[in-house]
Backbone bond lengths (Angstrom), bond angles and torsions (degrees), N, CA, C in turn:
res aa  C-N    CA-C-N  psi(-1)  N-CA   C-N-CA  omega(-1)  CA-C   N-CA-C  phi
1 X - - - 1.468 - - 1.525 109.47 -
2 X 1.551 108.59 116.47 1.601 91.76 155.83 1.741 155.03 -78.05
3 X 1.066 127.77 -150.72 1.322 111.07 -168.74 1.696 102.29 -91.00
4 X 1.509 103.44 -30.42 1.861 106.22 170.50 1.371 98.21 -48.58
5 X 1.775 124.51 -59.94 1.515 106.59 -158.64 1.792 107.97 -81.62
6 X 0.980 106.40 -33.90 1.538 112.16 168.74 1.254 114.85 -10.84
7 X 1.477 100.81 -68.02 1.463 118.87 -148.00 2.033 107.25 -117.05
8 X 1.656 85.82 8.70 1.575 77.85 171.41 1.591 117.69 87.27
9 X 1.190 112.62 -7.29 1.871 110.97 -163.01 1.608 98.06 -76.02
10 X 1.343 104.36 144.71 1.924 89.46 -179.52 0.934 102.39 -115.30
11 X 1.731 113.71 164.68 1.426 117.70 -116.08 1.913 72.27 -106.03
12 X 1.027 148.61 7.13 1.382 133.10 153.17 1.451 136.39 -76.19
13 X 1.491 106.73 -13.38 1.215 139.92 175.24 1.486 104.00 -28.70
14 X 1.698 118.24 131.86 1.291 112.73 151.66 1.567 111.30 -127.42
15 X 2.007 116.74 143.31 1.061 109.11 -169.81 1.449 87.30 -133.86
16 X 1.587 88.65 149.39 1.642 85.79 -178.65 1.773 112.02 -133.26
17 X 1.082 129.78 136.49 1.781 134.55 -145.88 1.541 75.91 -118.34
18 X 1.597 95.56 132.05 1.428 125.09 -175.37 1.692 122.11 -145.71
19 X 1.215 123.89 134.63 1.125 133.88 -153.08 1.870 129.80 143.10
20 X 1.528 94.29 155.92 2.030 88.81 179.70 1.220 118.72 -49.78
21 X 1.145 102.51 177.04 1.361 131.72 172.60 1.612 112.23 -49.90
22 X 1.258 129.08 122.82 1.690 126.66 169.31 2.056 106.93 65.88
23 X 1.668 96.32 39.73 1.217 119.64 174.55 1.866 114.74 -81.01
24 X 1.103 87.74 -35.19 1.306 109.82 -153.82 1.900 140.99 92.98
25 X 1.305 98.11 10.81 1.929 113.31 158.71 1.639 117.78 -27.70
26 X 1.031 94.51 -63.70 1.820 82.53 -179.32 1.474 103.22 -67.64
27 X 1.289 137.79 -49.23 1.737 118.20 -161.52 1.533 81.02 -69.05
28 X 1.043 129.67 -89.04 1.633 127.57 -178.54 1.691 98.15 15.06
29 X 1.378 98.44 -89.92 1.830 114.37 -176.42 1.299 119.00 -33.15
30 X 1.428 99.65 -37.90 2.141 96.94 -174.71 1.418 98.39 -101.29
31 X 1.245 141.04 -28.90 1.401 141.61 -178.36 1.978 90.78 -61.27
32 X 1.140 114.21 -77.43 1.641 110.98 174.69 1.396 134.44 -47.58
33 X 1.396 118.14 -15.69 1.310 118.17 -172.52 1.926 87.59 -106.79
34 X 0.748 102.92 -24.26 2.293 96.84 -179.04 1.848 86.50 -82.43
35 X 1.483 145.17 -20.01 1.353 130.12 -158.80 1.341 81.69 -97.53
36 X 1.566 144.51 -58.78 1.113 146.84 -132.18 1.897 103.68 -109.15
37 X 1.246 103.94 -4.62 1.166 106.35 -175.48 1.536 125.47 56.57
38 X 1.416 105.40 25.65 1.541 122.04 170.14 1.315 126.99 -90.27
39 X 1.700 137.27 158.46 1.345 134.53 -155.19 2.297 74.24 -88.71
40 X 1.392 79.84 177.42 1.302 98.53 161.40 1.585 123.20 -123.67
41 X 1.511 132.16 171.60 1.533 142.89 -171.97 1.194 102.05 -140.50
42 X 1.291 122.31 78.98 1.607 128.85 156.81 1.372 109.92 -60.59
43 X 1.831 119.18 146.93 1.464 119.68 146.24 1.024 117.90 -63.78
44 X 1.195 118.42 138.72 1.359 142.90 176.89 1.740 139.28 -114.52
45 X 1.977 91.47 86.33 1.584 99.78 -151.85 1.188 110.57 -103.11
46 X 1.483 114.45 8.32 1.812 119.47 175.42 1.765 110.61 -60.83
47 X 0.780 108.30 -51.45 1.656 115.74 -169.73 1.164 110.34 -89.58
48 X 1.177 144.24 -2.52 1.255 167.66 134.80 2.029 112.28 15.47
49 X 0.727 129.96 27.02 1.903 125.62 -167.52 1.592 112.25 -29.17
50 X 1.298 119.87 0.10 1.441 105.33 177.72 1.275 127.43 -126.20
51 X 1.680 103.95 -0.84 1.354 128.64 -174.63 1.799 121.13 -59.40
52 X 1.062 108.25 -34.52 1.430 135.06 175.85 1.484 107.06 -84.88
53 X 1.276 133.84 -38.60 1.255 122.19 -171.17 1.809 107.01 -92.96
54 X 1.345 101.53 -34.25 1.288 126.81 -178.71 1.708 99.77 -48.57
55 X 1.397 104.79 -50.24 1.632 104.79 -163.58 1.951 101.03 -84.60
56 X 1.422 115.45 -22.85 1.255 106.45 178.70 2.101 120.46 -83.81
57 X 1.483 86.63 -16.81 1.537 101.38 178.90 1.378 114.99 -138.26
58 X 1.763 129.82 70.91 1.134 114.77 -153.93 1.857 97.07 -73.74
59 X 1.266 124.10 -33.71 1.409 111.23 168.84 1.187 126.39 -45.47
60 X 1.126 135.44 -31.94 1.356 131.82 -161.20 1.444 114.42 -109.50
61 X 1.780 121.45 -23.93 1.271 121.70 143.93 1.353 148.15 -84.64
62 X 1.441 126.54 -35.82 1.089 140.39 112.53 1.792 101.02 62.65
63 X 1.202 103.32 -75.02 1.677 109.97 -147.90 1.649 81.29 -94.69
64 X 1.097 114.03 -35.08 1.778 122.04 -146.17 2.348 79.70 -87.93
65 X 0.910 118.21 -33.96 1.524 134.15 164.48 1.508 100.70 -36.58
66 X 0.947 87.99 -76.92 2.123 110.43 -153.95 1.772 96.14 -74.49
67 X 1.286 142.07 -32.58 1.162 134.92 164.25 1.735 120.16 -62.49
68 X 1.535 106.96 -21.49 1.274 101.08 176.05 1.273 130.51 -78.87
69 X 1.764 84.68 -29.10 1.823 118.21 -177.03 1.635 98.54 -54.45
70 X 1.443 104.94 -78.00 1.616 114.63 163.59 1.220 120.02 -8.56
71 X 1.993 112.59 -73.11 1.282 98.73 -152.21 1.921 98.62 -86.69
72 X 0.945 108.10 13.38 2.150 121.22 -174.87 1.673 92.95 -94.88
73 X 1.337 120.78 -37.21 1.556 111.02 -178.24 1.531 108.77 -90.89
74 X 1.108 106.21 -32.80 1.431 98.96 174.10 1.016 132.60 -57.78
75 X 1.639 109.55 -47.93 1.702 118.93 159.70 1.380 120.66 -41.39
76 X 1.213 115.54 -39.32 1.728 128.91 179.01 1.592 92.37 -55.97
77 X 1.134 107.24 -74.25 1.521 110.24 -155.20 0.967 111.86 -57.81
78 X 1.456 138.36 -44.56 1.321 154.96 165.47 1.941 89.63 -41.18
79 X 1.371 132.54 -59.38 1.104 115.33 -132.33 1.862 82.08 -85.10
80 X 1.111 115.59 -50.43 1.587 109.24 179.41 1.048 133.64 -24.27
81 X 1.364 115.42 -59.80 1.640 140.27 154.93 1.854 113.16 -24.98
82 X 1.872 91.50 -59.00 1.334 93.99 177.05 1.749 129.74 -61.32
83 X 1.390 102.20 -10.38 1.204 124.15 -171.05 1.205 117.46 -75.40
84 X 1.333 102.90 -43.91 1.520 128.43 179.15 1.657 109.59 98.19
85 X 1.845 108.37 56.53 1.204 124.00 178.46 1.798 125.20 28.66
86 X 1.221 129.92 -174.91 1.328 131.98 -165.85 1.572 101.17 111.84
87 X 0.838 135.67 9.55 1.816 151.24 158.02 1.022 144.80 -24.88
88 X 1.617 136.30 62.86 1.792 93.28 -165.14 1.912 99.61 -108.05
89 X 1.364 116.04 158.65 1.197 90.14 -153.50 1.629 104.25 -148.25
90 X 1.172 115.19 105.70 1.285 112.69 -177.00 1.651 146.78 -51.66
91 X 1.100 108.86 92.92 1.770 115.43 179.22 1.760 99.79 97.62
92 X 1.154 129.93 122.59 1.109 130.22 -159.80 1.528 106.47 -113.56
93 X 1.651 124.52 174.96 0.971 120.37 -163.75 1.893 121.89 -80.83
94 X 1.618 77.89 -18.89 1.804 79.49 -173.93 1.892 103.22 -76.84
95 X 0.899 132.17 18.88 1.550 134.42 -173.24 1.694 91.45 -103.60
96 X 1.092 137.88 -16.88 1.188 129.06 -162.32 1.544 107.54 -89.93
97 X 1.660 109.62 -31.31 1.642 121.83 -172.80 1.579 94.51 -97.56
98 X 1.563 105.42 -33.20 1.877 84.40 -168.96 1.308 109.71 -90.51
99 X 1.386 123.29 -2.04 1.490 108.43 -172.21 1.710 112.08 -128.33
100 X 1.168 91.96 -29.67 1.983 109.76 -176.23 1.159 111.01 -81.38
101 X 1.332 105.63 -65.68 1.852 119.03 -175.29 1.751 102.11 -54.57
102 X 1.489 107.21 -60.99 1.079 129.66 174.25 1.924 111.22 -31.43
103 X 1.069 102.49 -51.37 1.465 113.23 -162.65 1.570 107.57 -89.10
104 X 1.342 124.77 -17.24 1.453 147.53 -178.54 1.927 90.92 -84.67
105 X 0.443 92.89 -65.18 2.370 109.23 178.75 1.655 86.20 -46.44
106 X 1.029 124.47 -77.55 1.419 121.28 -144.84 1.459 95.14 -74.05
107 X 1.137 125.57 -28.59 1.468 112.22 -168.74 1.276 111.94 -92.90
108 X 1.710 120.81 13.21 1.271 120.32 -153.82 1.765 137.57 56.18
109 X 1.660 114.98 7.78 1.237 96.26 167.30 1.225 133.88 -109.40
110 X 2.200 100.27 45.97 1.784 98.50 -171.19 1.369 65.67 -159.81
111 X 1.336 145.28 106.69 1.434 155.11 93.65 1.194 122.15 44.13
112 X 1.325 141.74 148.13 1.881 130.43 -152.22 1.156 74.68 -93.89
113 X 1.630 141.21 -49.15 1.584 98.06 -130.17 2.071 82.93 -99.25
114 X 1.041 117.42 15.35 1.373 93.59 171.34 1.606 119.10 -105.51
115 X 1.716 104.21 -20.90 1.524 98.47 143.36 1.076 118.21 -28.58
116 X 1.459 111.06 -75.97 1.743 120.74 -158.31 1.423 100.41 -61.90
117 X 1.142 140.56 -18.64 1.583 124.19 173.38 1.492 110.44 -90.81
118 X 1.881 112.19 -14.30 1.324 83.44 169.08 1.196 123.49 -96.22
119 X 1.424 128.30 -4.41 1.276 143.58 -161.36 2.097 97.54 -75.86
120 X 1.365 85.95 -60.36 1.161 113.50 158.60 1.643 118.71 -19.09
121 X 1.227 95.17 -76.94 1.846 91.40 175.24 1.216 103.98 -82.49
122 X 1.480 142.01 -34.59 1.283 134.43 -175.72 1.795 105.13 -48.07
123 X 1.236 125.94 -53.32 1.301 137.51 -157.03 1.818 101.54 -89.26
124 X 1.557 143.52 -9.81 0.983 149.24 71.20 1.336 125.98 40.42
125 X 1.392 107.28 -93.46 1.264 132.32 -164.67 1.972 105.05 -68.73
126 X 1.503 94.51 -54.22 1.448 119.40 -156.80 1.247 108.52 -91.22
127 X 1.225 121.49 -67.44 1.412 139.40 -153.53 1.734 100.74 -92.48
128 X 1.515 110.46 61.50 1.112 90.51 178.31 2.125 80.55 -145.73
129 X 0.928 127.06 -173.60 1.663 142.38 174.69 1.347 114.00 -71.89
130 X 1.240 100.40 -36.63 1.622 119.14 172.39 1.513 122.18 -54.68
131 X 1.150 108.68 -15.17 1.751 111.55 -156.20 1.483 101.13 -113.33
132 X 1.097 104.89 128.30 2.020 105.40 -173.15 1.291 99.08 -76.46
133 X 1.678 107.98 97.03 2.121 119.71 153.14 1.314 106.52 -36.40
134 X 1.032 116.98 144.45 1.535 118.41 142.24 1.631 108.32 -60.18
135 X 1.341 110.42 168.37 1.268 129.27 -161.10 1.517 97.72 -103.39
136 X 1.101 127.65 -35.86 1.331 130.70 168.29 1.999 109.84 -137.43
137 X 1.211 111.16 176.06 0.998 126.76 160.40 1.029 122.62 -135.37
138 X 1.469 139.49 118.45 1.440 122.21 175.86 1.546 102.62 -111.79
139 X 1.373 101.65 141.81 1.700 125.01 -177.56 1.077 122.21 -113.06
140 X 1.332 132.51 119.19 1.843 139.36 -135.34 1.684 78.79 -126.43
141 X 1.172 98.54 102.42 1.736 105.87 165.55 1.412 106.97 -124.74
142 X 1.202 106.21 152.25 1.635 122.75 -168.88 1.150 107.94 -171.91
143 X 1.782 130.44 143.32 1.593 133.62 -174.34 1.264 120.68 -67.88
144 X 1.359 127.15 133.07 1.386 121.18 178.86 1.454 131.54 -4.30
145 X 1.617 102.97 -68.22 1.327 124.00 -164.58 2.343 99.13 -55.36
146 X 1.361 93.05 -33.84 1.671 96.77 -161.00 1.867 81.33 -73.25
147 X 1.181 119.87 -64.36 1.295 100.12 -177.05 1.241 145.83 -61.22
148 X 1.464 115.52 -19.18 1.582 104.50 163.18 1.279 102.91 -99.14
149 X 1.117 139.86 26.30 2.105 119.46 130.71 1.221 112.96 -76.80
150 X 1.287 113.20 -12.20 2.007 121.60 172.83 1.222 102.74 -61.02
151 X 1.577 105.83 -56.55 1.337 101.13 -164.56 1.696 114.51 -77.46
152 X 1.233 118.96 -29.30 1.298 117.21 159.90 1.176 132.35 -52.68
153 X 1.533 124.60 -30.45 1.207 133.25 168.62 1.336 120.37 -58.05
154 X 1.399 98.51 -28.26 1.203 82.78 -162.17 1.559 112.02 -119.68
155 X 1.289 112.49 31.11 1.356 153.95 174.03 1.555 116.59 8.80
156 X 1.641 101.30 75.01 1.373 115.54 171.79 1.360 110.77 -68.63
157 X 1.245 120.22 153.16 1.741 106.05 168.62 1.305 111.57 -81.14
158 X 1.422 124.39 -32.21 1.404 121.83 -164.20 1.663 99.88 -76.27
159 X 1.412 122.78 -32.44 1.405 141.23 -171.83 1.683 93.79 -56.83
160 X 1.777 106.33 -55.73 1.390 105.45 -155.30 1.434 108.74 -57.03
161 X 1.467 111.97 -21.14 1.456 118.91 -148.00 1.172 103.65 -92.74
162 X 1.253 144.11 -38.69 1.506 157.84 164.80 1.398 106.37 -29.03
163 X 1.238 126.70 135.50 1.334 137.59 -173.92 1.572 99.79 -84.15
164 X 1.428 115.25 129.76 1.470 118.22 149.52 1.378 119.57 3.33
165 X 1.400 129.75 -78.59 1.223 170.79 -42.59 1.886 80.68 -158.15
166 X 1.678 89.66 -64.59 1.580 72.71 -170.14 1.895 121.32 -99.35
167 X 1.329 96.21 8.57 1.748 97.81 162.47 1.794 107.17 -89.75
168 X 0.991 106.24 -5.02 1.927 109.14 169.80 1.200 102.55 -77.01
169 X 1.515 128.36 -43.40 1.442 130.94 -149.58 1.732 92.67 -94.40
170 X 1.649 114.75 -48.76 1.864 106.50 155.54 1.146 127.60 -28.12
171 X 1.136 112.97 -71.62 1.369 126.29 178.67 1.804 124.75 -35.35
172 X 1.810 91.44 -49.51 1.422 92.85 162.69 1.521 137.87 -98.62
173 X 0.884 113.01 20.61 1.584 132.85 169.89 1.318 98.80 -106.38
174 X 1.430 132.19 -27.70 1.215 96.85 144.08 1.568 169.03 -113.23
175 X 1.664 76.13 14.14 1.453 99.34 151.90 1.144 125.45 -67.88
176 X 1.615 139.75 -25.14 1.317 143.70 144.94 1.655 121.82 -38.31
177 X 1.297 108.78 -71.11 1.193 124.11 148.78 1.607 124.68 4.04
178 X 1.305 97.22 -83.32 1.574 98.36 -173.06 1.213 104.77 -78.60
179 X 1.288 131.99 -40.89 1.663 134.61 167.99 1.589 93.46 -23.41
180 X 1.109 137.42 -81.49 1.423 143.04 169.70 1.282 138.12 -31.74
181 X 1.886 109.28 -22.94 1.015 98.21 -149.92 1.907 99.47 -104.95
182 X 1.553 98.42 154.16 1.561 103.28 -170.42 1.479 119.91 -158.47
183 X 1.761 99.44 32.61 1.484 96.59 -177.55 1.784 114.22 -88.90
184 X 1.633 110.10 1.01 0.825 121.94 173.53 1.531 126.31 -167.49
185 X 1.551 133.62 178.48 1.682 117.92 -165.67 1.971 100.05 -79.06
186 X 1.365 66.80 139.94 2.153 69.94 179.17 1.346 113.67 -111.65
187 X 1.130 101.99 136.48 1.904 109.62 164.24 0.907 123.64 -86.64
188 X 1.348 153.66 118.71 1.752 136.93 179.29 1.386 90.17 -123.21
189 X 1.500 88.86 125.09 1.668 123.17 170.73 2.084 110.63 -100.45
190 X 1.213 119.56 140.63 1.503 101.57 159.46 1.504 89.10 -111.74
191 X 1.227 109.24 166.53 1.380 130.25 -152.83 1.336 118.99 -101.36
192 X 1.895 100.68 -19.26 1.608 125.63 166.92 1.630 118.35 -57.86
193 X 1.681 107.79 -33.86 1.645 131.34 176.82 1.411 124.77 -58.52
194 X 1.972 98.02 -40.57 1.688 88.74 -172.69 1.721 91.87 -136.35
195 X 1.298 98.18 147.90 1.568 105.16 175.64 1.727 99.74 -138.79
196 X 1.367 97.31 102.73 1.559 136.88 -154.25 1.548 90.21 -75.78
197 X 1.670 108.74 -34.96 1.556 93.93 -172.71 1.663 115.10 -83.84
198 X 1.062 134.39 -15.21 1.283 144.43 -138.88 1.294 92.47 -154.01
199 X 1.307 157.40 -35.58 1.384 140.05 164.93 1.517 124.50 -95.68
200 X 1.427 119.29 107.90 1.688 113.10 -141.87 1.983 86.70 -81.47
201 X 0.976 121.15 -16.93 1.297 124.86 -162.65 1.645 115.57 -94.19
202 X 1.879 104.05 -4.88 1.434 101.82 -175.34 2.002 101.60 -83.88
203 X 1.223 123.28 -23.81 1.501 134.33 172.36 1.694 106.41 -35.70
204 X 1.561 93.17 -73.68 1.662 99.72 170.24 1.292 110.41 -50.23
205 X 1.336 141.74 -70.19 1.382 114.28 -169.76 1.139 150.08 -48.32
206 X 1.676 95.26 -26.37 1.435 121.89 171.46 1.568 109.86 -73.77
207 X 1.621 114.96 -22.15 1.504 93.98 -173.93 1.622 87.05 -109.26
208 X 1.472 135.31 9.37 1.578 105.85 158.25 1.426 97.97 -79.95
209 X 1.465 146.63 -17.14 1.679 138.76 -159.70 1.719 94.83 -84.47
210 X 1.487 119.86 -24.67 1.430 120.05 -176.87 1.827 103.86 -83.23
211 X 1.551 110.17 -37.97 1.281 106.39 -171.51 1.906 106.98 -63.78
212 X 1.661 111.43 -37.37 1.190 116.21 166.26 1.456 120.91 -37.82
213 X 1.022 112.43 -61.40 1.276 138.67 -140.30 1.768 88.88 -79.91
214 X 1.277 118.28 -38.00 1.393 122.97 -169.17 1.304 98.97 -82.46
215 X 1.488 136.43 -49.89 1.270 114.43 -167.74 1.363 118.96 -95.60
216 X 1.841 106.77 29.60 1.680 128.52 164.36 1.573 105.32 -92.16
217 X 1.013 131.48 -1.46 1.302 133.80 -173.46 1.976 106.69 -155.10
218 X 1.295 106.75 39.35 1.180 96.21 163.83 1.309 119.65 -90.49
């Protein structure tokens, strides 16, 4: 028996692992989708047309950024659903309006009124009954200090290069973030608890706390 029938999770289920940068989302995603016997939903930033301009002019791409993000996650989610779920799926769509878009507005490099058009269609698109939630969310939180040796470890160049400054200011937007967030049931994991690579037994626990968690909100 596996841990899907084990523990009850049904096999249409979509879960989606949420959190900063050098959280740990992808092992999360493939550690759960090999326990549960579900496909997985990677981001997908190779083909990307704005990624390059975005980073040389964040003013001027910015908005033209976050609409692509949108309409690239939406398709995902939309297409899962169509699938007939079994999902687990890394970094979800509502992170794009509450923390990116969001954080582009306040700092001045995305313009009021194009906020307001994206918020606008984002809430539209998303925030309506119509739009297939995930069934859970799980949220990989952990203290500063544990996450940027994550990210050092694991030694992106673009990662290395980023000032302190603004994985402090990540970190706490998204701790705001989930404080708020309620488009669906959440799991919060800290990341200090389970070590997915090296403890074969932390997988299961995490998916009996999801099987809980699901038949609290059925």
């Amino acid at each position: 028996m596996n841990l899907r029938e084990k523990y009850n999770i049904p096999s249409n289920a979509v879960i989606t692992i949420a959190g900063t940068v050098g959280v740990g989302k992808s092992t999360m995603t493939q550690k759960l989708a090999e326990a549960l016997q579900f496909h997985t939903s990677f981001e997908n930033v190779d083909h990307n047309p704005y990624l390059d301009k975005f980073y040389a002019d964040f003013e001027r791409w910015s908005f033209h950024l976050q609409i692509y993000f949108l309409a690239e996650r939406f398709k995902e989610q939309k297409k899962m659903f169509e699938l007939g779920g079994g999902f687990i799926q890394d970094r979800s769509i509502y992170e794009d309006t509450g923390i990116f878009a969001k954080m582009h507005f306040d700092k001045g490099t995305m313009n009021p009124t194009d906020y307001a058009t994206y918020t606008s269609l984002f809430d539209a698109m998303v925030m309506t009954p119509y739009f297939p939630h995930p069934d859970v969310l799980i949220y990989l939180e952990g203290d500063l200090d544990h996450v940027i040796n994550r990210i050092h470890e694991r030694g992106r160049d673009m990662e290395q290069q980023t000032p302190l400054t603004y994985w402090q200011e990540m970190h706490g937007r998204y701790q705001n973030w989930i404080h708020e967030f309620t488009a669906c049931p959440v799991l919060k994991l800290n990341i200090k608890d389970y070590d997915l690579l090296e403890d074969d037994g932390a997988t299961e626990e995490i998916v009996a706390q999801i099987s809980q968690l699901m038949k609290q909100h059925v």
